[in-house]
C-alpha positions as CSV (number, residue, x, y, z in Angstrom):
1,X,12.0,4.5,15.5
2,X,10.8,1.5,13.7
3,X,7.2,0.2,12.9
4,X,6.9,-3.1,14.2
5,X,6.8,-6.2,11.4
6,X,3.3,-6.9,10.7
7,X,1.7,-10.0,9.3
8,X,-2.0,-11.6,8.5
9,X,-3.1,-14.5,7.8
10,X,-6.5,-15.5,6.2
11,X,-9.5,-18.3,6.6
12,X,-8.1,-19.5,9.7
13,X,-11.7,-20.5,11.1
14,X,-14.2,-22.7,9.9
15,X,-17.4,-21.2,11.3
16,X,-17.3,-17.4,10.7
17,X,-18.2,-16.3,7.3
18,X,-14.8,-14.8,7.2
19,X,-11.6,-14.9,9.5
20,X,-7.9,-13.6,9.7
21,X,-5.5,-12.9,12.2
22,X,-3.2,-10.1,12.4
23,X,0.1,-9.5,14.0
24,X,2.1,-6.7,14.3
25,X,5.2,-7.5,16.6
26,X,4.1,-9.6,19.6
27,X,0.6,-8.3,18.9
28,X,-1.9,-10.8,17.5
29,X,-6.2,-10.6,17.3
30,X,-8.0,-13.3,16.0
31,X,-10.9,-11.6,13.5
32,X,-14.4,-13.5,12.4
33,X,-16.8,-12.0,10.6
34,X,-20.8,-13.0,10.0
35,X,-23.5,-12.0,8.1
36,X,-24.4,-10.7,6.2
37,X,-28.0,-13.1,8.1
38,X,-31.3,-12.1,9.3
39,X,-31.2,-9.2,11.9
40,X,-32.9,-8.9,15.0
41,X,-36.2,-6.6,14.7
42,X,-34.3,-4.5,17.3
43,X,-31.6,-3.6,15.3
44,X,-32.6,-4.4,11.9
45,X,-31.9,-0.9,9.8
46,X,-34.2,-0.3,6.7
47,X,-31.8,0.7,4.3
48,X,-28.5,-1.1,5.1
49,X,-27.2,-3.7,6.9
50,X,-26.5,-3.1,10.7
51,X,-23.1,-3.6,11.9
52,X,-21.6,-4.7,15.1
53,X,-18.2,-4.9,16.5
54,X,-17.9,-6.7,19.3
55,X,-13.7,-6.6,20.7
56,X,-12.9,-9.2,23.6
57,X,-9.7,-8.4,25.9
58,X,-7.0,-11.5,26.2
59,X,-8.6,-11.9,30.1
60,X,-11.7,-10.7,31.6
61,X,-14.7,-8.8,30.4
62,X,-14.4,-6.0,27.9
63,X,-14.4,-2.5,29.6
64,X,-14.9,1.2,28.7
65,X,-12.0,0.9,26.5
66,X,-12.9,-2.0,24.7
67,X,-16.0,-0.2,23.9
68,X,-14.4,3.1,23.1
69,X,-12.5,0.6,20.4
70,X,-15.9,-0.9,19.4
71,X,-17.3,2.4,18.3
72,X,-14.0,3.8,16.7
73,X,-13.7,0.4,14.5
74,X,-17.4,0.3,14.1
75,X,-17.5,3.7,12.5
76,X,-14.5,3.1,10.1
77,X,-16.1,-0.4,8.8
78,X,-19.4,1.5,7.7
79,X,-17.3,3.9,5.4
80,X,-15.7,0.7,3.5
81,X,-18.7,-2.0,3.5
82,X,-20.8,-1.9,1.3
83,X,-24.2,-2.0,3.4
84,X,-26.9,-0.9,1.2
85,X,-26.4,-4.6,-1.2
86,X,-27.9,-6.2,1.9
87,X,-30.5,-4.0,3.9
88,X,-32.7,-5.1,7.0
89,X,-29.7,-7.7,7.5
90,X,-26.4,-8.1,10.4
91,X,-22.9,-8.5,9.9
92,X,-21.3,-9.0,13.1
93,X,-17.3,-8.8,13.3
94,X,-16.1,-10.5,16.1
95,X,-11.7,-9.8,17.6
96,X,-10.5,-11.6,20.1
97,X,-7.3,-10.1,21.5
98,X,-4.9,-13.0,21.8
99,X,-1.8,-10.9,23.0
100,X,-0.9,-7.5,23.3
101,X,2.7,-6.1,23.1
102,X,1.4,-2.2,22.6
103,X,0.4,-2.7,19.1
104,X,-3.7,-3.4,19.5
């Protein structure tokens, strides 16, 4: 059993905040990150930034396992970023899955 070779690359997009792309065998997503900017009253959090993760399938809309993904990735981004510098704001990461070989 071998892992498969993986890879990232950084800044890759001009309009996100913050890009990369990762690849792990014939695997790649496409990553942009925003914020932290001015959240909506709807989801604005007093005391930290509120994060969303939206995940986008290669084809068609995103599912119950895309969102099942969503929540996973959303929950281990809160333990590592750093929120509280930037309360009452968003930062919205954004993946786009651009193939999948089994690796996503």
């Amino acid at each position: 059993c071998r892992l498969r070779p993986f890879s990232c690359e950084l800044g890759l997009l001009s309009r996100p905040d913050g890009s990369a792309t990762f690849l792990q065998g014939d695997t790649s997503v496409l990553a942009g990150l925003y914020g932290p900017a001015e959240a909506r009253i709807s989801k604005e959090l007093p005391d930290r930034a509120a994060l969303e993760v939206l995940l986008r399938p290669k084809v068609g809309l995103p599912g119950v396992l895309e969102r099942s993904r969503e929540q996973l990735l959303r929950q281990t981004c809160e333990a590592v970023v750093l929120g509280v510098l930037h309360p009452r704001t968003a930062i919205s990461l954004v993946l786009q899955v651009l193939s999948d070989a089994g690796s996503v």
